[in-house]
N, C-alpha and C positions, 0 to 999 in steps of 0.2 A: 561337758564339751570335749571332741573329739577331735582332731586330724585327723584326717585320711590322705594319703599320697598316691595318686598314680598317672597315667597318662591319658591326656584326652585326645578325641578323635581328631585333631587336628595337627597330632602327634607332639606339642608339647607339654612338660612336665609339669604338675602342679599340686596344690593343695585342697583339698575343702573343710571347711570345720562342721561337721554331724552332731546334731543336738536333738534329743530324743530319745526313744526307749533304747536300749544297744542292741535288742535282736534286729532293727531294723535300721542302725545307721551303714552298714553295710551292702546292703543294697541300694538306700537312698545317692552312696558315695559311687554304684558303680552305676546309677542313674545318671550323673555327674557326669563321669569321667566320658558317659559316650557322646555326651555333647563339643561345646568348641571349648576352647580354657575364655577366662574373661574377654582377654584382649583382641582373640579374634573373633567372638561374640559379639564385642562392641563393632567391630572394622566391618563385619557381616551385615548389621545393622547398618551403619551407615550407607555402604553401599548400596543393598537393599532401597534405602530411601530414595539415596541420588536414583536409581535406574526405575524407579516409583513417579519420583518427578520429572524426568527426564522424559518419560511415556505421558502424564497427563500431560506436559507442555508440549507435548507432538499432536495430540490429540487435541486437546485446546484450540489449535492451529488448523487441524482440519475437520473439528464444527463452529469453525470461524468465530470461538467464543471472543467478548471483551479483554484487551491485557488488561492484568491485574496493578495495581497499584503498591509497592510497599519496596521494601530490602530487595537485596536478588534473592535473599535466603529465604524472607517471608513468602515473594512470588511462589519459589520455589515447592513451598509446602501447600501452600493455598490452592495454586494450581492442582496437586493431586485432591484435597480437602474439598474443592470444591467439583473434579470427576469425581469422586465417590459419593456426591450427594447428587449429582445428578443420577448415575446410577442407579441410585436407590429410590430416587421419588420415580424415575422413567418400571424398576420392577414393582413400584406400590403401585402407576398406574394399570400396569395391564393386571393386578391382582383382584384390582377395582371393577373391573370390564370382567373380569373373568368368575371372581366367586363372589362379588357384593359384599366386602369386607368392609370392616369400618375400621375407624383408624385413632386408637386413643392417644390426646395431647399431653404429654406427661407435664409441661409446666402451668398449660389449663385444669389439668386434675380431670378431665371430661373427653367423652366420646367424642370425633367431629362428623356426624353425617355424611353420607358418601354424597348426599344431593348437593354439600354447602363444599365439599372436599374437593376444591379445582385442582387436581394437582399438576399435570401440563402448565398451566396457568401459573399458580405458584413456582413451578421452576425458572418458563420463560421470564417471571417476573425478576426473581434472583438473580439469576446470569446475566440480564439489562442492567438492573439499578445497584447490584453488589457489587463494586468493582474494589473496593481497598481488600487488601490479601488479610489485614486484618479482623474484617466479620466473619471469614471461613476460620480463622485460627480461633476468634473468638468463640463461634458455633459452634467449633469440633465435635463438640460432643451431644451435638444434636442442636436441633432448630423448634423455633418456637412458630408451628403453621399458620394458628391463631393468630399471633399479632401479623403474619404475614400477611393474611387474608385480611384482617382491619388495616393495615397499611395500605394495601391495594386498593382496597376500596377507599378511602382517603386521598388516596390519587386521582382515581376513576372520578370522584366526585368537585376534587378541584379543579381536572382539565377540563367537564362538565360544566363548571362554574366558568371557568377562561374564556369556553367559548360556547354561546348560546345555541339551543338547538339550533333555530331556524337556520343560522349562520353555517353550525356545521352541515347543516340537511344544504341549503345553495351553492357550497363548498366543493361537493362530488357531482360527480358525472359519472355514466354509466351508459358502457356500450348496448346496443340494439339485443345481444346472445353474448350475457358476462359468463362468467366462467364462476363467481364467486361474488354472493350478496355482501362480502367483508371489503371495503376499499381499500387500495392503497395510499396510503399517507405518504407527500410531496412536502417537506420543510424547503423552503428559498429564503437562503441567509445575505449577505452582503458576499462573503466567498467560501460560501458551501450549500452544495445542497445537500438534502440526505431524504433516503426512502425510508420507510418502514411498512413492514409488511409481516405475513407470519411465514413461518418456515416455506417454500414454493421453491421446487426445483426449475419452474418455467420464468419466475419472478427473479433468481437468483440467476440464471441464464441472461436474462437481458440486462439487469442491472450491470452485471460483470461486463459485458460486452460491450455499454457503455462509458466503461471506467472506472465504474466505484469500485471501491474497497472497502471492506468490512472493518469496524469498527466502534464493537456497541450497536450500530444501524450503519448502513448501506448508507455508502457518503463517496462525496462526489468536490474535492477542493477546485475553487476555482480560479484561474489566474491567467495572465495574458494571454495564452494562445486558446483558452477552450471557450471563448464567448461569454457571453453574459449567462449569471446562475438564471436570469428568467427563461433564455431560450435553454437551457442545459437542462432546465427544471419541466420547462416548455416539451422538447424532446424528450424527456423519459416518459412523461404523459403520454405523449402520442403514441408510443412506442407498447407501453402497458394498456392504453386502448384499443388499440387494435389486435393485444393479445389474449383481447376479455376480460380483460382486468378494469373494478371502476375504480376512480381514481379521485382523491381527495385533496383538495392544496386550499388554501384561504386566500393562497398570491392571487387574483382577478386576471391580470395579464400571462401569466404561464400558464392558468387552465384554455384561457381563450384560445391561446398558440396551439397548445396541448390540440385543442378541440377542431382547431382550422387550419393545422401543421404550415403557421406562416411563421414559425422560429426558424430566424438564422442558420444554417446547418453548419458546424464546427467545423473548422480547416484542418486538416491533417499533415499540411504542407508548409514546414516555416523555415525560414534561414534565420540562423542565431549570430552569436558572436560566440568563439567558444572562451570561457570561464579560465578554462588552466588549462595545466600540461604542454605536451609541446609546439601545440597547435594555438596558443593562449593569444588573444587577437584577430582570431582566422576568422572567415564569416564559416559555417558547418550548416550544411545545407541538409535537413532532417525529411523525412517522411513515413507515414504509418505503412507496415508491411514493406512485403517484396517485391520490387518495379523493376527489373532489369531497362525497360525503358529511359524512365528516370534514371535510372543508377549511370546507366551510356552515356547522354545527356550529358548531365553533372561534370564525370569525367573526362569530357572532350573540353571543357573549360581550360584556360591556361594554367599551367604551373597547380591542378587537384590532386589531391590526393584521397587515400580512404582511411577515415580514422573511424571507426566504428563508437557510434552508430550513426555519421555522420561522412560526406562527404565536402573538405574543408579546401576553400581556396582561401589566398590571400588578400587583404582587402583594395590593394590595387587595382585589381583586375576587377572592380565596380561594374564598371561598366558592362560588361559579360555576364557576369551575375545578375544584374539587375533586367537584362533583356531573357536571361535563361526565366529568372522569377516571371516575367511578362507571358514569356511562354509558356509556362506549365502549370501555372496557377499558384505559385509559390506568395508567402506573407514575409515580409519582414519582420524582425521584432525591434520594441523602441530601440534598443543597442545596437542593434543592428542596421539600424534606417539611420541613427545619429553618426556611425562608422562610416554609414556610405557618403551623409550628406558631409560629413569632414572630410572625409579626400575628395569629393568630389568639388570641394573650397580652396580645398589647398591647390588643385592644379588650374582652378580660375585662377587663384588669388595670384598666381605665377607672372612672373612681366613679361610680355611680349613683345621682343625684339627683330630689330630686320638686322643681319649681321653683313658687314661687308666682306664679298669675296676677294678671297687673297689666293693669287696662282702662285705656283710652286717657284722655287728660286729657277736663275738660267745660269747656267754655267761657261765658261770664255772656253772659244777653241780656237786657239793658239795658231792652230796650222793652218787652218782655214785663211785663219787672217793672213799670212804670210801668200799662201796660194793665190789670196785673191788681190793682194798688193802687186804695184807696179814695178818693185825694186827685184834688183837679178834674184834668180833662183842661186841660192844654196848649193855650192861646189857639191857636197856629200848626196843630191838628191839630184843631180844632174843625172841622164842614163853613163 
């Protein structure tokens, strides 16, 4: 055992200890020294990591993957752990299409067929149903595709069991020139709906455009102002039928809709009450996009102001507001309608009175009286 002392490329001083034949610890030592010394090796690492993770979770972001479940540190790792597995199933797929490789399962001990080897499939399957950070930390070091593919199937064959063919066969619809024999799947919850569909830049355009957000699957919350999930559920039907898409829901009344576009069409136009800030109380008078018309409107109301992204009046001025809402197709919300119909109590509730007029006091003029008296004039005011 040896010491060697010099400096390493990070320009601090250090040590290494060389153990080995001794024509060759001196090389090994100035192998050493061109690296980093320990502690910025370690700091380099780290970094390294963070701007590792930092990139899968931008990237995660914009292929709309599921958030991960775990620590912020677990996310952290999991999130690159699991782009790097997509990565690498997305380069075995085109390796697949390209040279007919076959792909051995090292914890099955056996070759897997490229006929039986989904792999698209298996990933989509991953990135839906893997959501805690710890099966990527767990995997790390590889995946077992095998039990993936029994899994899958395990799935495939209980949703199969859930709902009977025929059920799922009177369930879709299908426009006159689809676009794709694959339908898409309509869930109608009590307050969400959610699409599912496979990756579609056209499918992914409309859904967005009607408000979902991604999450796992194309989801769509529902709550006072956007209508009921059958016409919300109703509308994205219609909307994916007419862009050749067939369409699959179990709900009976959202496909009907879906099918004879007699759902509800959702309001875009509501007056609230606003929650907080310094407007907290105010009715705020909301609408989708940019109306300068509306916006004019609005502000010609008494005592408005513009509190973005609303324009807010006081709830006094009821009355205005509520013929402004008559006129432009504006909704209440409950908070809002219970604001109005409370002041608009409070100044019934008011007593009406007839008050008696009182004229203003009269005041004595002295001189007058005197002038218009019978008694002599006043020496001082004689000429």
């Amino acid at each position: 055992m040896a010491w060697y002392y010099g400096t390493y490329s990070c320009g601090h001083d250090g040590r290494e200890n060389i153990i080995g034949p001794t024509e060759n610890r001196q090389w090994i030592a100035d192998r050493k020294f061109e690296g980093l010394c320990p502690e910025c090796w370690e700091k380099k690492k780290i970094e390294d990591r963070e701007k590792a993770n930092a990139a899968a979770a931008e990237k995660a972001k914009e292929m709309e993957l599921p958030p991960l479940e775990g620590t912020e540190k677990q996310v952290a790792w999991a999130n690159t752990l699991r782009q790097n597995m997509i990565n690498k199933l997305t380069s075995v797929s085109e390796k697949i299409k390209s040279e007919e490789v076959k792909i051995f399962d090292r914890e099955e001990m056996k070759i897997i067929d490229e006929a039986d080897y989904k792999v698209l499939e298996i990933m989509q399957y991953i990135i839906v149903n893997k959501t805690k950070a710890s099966w990527y930390i767990d995997n790390r070091h590889g995946v077992s595709y095998s039990k993936i593919l029994k899994e899958m199937k395990s799935v495939e064959a209980k949703r199969e069991e859930d709902i009977p063919l025929d059920i799922d066969t009177e369930s879709t619809v299908r426009p006159e020139k689809p676009v794709s024999e694959i339908p898409a799947e309509i869930k109608v919850l009590d307050n969400e709906v959610i699409a599912v569909y496979e990756r579609n830049d056209k499918f992914r355009e409309i859904v967005k455009f009607l408000g979902y957000e991604w999450d796992g699957a194309w989801k769509r919350t529902i709550t006072e102002t956007t209508g009921s999930a059958i016409d919300r559920a109703a509308e994205l039907g219609n909307k994916l039928l007419n862009a050749g898409f067939p369409v699959k829901t179990i709900n009976n009344e959202a496909r009907e809709k879906a099918v004879n576009g007699t759902y509800e069409l959702e309001c875009k136009r509501w007056i609230y009450i606003r929650q907080k800030g310094d407007y907290k109380g105010w009715f705020a008078i909301t609408w989708d996009g940019m109306d300068d018309r509306l916006y004019n409107a609005s502000r010609r109301l008494s005592g408005s102001k513009w509190s973005k992204p609303s324009v807010v009046v006081r709830v006094r001025y009821f009355n205005e507001v509520a013929e402004f809402a008559e006129l432009f197709g504006f909704r209440f919300t409950v908070a809002a309608s219970d604001a109005l119909k409370k002041a608009k109590a409070e100044i019934e509730a008011a007593a009406i009175v007839y008050p008696v007029k009182v004229g203003g006091p009269e005041y004595k003029d002295g001189l007058k009286e005197i002038l218009n008296s019978g008694s002599d004039i006043i020496d001082d005011l004689k000429d």
